[in-house]
C-alpha positions, -999 to +999 in steps of 0.1 A: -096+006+100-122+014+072-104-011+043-109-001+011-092-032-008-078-062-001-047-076-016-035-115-014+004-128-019+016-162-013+048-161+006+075-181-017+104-198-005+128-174-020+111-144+001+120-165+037+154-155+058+178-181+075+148-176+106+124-190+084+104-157+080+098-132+055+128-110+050+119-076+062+127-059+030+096-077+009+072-063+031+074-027+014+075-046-023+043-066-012+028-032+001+041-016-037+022-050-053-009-040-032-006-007-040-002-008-081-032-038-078-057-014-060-053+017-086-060-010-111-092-019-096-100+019-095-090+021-132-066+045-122-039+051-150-005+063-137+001+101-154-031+099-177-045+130-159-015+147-154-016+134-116+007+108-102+026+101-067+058+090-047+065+078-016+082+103+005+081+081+038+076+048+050+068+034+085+067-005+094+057-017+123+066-054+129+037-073+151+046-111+142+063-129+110+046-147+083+064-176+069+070-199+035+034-211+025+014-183+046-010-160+021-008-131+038-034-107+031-030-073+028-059-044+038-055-007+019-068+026+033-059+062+032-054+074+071-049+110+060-054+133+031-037+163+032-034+192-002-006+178-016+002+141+004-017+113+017-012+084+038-019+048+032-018+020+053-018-013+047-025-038+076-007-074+065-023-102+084-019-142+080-050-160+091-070-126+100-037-119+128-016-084+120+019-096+113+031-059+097+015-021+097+029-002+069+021+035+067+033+049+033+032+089+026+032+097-007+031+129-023+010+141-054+040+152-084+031+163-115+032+136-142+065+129-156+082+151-131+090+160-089+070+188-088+045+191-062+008+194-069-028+187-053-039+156-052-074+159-073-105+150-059-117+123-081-084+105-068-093+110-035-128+098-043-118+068-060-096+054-028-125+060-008-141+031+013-170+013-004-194+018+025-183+056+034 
């Protein structure tokens, strides 16, 4: 995987199940954190171009469990542009060991609305990997 940002969350005792791991649900809100922290760093500002995007599907792929005190850390890339979708994945490893694999599709909508539209370049230029 080419990463193109990397995202850190400390797991909170709140987040941990009666196992004593993370509850599977929080994996897709840290992926959302990672997410919204890596346009950020682009500068990318939801809508200001006209341009935003939803999540039409999402794939997890348990490997292992992170647990209360872990920092997981979370690696972003796009696997796949296509015209009007992409798809991000996001590799969530404790101590450099893949606990998750979450592959998001999203699709480019038209600010404000549902409708479909290309995803513009400069977005896909901006997600890019720093050494592509």
């Amino acid at each position: 995987m080419n990463t193109s940002f990397r995202h850190e969350i400390a797991i909170r005792y709140a987040e941990v199940d009666m196992q004593q791991v993370v509850f599977n649900s929080h994996y897709l809100a840290y992926v959302d954190d990672a997410m919204s922290h890596w346009m950020r760093s682009v500068g990318y500002d939801y809508g200001a171009d006209g341009f935003d995007f939803m999540v039409r599907h999402a794939d997890v792929d348990w490997r292992g469990s992170a647990t209360y005190g872990d920092v997981v850390q979370i690696d972003c890339s796009v696997d796949r542009w296509g015209t009007t979708s992409f798809d991000v994945r996001f590799d969530i490893k404790v101590r450099e060991q893949t606990v998750v694999v979450v592959v998001l599709t999203y699709v480019g909508v038209r600010a404000g609305t549902t409708e479909t539209m290309t995803v513009p370049s400069g977005f896909r230029t901006a997600l890019a990997p720093a050494n592509a």
